[in-house]
C-alpha positions as semicolon CSV with decimal commas, in nm:
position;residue;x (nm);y (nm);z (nm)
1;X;9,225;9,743;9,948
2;X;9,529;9,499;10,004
3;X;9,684;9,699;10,320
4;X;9,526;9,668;10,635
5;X;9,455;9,981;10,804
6;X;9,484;9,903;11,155
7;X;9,778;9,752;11,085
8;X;9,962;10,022;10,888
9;X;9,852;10,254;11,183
10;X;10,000;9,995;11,452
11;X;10,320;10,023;11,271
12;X;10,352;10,388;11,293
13;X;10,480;10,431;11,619
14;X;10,549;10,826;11,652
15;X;10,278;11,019;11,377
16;X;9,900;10,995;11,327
17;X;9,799;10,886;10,981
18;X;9,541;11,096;10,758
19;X;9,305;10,948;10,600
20;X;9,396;10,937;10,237
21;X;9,762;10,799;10,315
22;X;9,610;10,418;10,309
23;X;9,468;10,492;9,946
24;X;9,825;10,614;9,844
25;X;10,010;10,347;10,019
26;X;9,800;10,094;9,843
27;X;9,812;10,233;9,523
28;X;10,202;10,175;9,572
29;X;10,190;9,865;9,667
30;X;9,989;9,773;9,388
31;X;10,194;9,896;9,142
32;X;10,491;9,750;9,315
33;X;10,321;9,446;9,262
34;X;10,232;9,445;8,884
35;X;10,628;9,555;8,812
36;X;10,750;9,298;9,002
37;X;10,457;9,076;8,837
38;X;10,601;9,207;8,469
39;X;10,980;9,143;8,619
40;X;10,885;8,774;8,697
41;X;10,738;8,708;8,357
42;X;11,009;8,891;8,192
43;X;11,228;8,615;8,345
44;X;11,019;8,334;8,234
45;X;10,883;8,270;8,587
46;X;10,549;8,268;8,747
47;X;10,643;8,298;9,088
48;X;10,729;8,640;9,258
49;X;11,057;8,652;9,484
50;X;11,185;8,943;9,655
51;X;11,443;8,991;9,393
52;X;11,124;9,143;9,172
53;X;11,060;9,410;9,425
């Protein structure tokens, strides 16, 4: 898993968090990651900047 969980519920300041939200957020976060992964190639770079978010 690439999120931490106790920090993802630190951040929320006002809700609980279920249990399967951490799977879901980190399954967008990964994929997040490989597009901006396929943007940075696309552009002939191997390093990921914020612009590939």
């Amino acid at each position: 898993m690439i999120i931490s969980k106790s920090r993802t519920k630190a951040s929320v300041t006002q809700c609980n968090v279920s249990g399967d939200f951490y799977a879901a957020l980190d399954g967008y976060v990964r994929d997040a990651i490989a597009r901006a992964e396929d943007r940075a190639l696309a552009n002939g770079r191997k390093t990921l900047r914020p612009q590939d978010l």
